[in-house]
N, C-alpha and C positions, 0 to 999 in steps of 0.2 A: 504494500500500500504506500501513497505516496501521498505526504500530505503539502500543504498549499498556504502559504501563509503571506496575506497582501499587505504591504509595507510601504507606507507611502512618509512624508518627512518636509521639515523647511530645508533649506538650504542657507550657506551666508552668501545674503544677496537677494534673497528670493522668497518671499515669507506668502503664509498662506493666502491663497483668492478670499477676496469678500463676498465669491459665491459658495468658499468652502474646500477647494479645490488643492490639493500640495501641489508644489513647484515638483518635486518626486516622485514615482511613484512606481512599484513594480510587484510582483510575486516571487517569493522565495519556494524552492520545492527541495524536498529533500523526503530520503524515507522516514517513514510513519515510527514515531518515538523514538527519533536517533538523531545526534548532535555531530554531521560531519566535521571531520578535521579539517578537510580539504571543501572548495566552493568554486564555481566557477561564477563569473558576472560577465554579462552581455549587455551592450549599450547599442542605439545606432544614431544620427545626425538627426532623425525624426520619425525612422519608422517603432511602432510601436513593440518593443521586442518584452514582454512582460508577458506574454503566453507562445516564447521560443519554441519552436519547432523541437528542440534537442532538450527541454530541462526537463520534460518529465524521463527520459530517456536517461541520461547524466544521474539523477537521482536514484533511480532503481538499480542503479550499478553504485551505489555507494557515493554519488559527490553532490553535494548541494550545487543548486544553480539560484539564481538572480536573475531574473529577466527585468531590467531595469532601463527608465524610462528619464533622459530627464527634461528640466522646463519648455525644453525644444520640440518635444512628441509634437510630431504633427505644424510644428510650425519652423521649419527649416526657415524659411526667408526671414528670421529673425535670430539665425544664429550665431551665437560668439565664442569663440572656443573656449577661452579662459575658463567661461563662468558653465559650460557644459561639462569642465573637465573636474570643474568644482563638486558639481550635485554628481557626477559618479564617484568622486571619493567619496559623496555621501552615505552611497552603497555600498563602499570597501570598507568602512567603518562599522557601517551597520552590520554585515558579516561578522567582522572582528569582534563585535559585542555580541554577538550571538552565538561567540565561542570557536568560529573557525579560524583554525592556524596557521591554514596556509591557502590563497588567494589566487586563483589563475585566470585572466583576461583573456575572453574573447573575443577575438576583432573577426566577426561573421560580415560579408557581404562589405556596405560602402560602412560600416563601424570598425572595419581593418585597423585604417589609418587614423579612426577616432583612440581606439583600445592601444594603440602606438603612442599617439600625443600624450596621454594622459600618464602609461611609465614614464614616457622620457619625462616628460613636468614633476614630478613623482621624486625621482632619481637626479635630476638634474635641470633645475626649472628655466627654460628656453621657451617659451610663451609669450608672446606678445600680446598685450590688452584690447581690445580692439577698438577703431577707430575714434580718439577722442574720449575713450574710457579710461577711467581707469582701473588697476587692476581688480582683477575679480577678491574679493575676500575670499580667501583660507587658500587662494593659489599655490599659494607655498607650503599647505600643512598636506598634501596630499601621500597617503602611504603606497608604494609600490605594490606591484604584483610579484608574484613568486615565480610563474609559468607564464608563457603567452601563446596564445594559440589562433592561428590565423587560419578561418574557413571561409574560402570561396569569396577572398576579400578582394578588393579595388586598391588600385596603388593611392589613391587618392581621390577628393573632389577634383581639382582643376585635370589631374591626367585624366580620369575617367569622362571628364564632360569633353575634353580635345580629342580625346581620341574618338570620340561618338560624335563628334558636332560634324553638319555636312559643310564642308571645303567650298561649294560652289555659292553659298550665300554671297549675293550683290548688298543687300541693302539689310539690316538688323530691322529697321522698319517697315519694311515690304517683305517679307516671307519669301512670296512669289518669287522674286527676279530669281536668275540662274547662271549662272556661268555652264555654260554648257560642256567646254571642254576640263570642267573640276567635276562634272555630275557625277556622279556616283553610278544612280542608271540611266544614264543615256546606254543604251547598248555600244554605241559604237566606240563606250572606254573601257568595254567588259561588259562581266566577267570573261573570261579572264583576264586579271589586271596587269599592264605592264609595270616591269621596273619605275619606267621613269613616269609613269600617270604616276604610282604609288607614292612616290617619291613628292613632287607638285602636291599631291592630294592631301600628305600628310604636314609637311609644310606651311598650306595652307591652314589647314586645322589648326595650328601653332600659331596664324597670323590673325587670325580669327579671335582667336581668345585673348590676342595683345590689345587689337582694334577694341572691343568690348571694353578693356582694362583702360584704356588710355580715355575711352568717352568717360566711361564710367570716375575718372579722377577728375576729369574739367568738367564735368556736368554738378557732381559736388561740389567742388569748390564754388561754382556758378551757383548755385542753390544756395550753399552755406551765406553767400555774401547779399542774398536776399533774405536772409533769416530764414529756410528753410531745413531741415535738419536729413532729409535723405527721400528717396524716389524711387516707386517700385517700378518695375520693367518685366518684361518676358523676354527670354532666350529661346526659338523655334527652331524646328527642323536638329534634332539630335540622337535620330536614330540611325546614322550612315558612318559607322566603322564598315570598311572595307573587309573587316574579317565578317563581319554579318550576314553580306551575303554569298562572300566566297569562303568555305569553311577548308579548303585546300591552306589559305592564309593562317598561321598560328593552328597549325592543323588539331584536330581534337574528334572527340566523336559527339562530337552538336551538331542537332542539324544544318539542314545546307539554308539561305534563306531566310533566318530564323532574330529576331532581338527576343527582349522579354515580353512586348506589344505584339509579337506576332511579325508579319512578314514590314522589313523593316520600311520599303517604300511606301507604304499603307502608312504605316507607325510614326517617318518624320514628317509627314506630313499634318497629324493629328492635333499640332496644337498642345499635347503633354510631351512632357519628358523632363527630366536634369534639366533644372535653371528655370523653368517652366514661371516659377512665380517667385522672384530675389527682386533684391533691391540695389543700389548703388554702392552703399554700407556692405550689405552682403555679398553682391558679387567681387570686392575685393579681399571680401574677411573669407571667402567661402573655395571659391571658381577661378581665381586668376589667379594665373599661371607662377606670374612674378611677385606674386602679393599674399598668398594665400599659405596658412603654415596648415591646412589640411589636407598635408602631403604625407604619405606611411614612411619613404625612406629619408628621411633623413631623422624623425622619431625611433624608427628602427634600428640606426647607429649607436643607440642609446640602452636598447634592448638585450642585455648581456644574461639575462635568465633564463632557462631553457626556453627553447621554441618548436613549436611544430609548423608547418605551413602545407593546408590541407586544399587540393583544389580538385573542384569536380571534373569529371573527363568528358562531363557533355555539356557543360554550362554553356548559358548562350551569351553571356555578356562578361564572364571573366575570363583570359585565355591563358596555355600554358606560359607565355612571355611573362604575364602580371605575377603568375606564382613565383614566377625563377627571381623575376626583379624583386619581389619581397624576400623573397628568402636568400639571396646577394645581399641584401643592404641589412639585414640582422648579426649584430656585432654578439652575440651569445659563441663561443664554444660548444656545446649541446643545441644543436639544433639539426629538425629533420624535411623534406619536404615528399610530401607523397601525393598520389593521383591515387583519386578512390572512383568507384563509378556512382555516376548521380547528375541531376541538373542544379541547377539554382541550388534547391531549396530540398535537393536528396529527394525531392517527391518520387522519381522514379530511378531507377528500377524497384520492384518491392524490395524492402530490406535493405535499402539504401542509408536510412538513419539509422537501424540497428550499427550498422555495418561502421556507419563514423564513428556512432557513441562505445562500441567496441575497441576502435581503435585510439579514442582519446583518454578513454577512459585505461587503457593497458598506458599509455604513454604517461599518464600522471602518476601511476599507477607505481610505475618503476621510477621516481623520481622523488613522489610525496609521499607522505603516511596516509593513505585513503584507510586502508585497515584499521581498526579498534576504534573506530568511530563510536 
């Protein structure tokens, strides 16, 4: 049996709604009257990770999980890393009084590079406040992780959004226009893709997200001096990584054709995705390239406690290159990287989560005291 216990908390900075609401909030699981040693905690930039895929899973094999949530759930376009890095030490702490002894980070999906920031800040506080803030309270009181385990993670917001953004955008405020010879699908640049489209294309993508960054600092400034404080925007068309619909590219066994929207020409066109709804503030605290500290490898050089780095062999939006570049840039001695079978989210093949939760759980396993819990 596994039991479930909802856990929600202020943060420093961040005190309760005056509809009643914590800044915190997540479920802990762990087995049914038993005080693990060991815990894992899972955070992401804003999706809701408080009923994880893997914690009732993690639990029944002996290790507490946290599926934790912080003041950002659901509201990305207002994010600041300082003070998000803050409320999951909330969660490390809270474990900690809860009697576990030793504490493993998981950085699942785009939470990779969040679960990364938050040791290296931990360990060695390299955090910048964000714009015009100042720092977050308790930045500095934040307790490390023990283990860090990186599933089916993103090297980053700004890498993840450049590499997905389409190259052929004319105008950030017309959608429509196209560079025809950057298209993605015009047939006649592929698939399959040449060297040097790819090369242009990706480039591109890189120039894209500087253009973005450079309005985005004179449009502030321009606002700022009119007494306004920041400006929200959309970023469209960011479903056109090259490898999406040529799966020969960062080869894998995903399908051919494929994002997480489904077939991706449909998909950048739709109006959702990454950057979908930020702001000026945000897209340089968040998305840009040259501005943004929610980047995995350079927190990862920070990382010197054991590591795993687990990447699915069909996922359709993380490829074998992001696992390797993650597991390159972690400065630990003890560290491993493996290919398991599964999509995204291990939804399939059946026994796909069994199969991670087995293997995370043997890798902590030989490391920590999970036993005499």
């Amino acid at each position: 049996m596994i039991s479930k216990t909802f856990v929600s908390s202020e943060s420093p900075g961040a005190r309760r709604a005056g509809a009643g609401g914590m800044p915190c909030q997540g479920v802990y699981y762990a087995p049914e009257g038993a005080r693990p040693r060991v815990a894992m905690i899972a955070t992401h930039y804003q999706i809701d990770f408080s009923e994880h895929y893997l914690a009732e899973y993690m639990a029944a094999r002996g290790i507490g999980f946290l599926g934790w949530n912080t003041r950002y759930r659901g509201y990305e376009s207002e994010f600041v890393l300082d003070r998000a890095l803050v409320d999951i030490g909330v969660g490390v702490r809270w474990l900690k009084d809860a009697g576990v002894e030793h504490v493993v980070l998981l950085g699942n999906s785009g939470g990779g590079s969040l679960m990364a920031a938050y040791h290296a800040q931990a360990v060695e506080p390299c955090v910048r406040p964000g714009i015009g803030m100042p720092p977050a309270p308790g930045v500095d009181e934040l307790i490390p992780g023990d283990a860090y385990v990186s599933l089916a993670a993103h090297l980053g917001r700004p890498e993840v959004i450049t590499a997905w953004m389409d190259a052929a955008v004319v105008d950030e405020h017309d959608p429509t226009l196209t560079d025809p010879e950057l298209d993605l699908f015009n047939p006649d640049n592929g698939p399959p893709y040449s060297a040097e489209f790819l090369a242009r294309y990706r480039a591109a993508q890189v120039e894209r997200n500087h253009r973005i960054t450079a309005w985005a600092k004179a449009e502030l400034a321009r606002i700022q001096g009119l007494g306004f404080q920041d400006r929200p925007f959309s970023v469209q068309r960011v479903w056109a990584d090259p490898r999406m619909v040529d799966s020969s590219l960062d080869p894998s066994n995903r399908p051919d054709n494929a994002c997480y929207r489904g077939e991706p020409a449909v998909a950048n066109r739709s109006g959702r995705g990454l950057g979908h709804e930020t702001s000026l503030r945000n897209w340089l605290g968040m998305w840009s390239l040259t501005e943004s500290q929610c980047r995995a490898e350079e927190h990862l050089a920070k990382v010197k406690v054991p590591a795993i780095v687990i990447n699915p062999d069909a996922d359709a939006g993380v490829y074998p290159s992001d696992a390797d570049g993650l597991y390159a840039a972690i400065a630990s001695d003890d560290k491993q990287r493996l290919d398991l079978p599964g999509d995204h989210y291990f939804e399939n093949p059946p026994g796909a989560r069994e199969r991670v939760a087995d293997v995370i759980a043997r890798w902590i396993g030989e490391r920590l005291p999970v036993s005499g819990a």
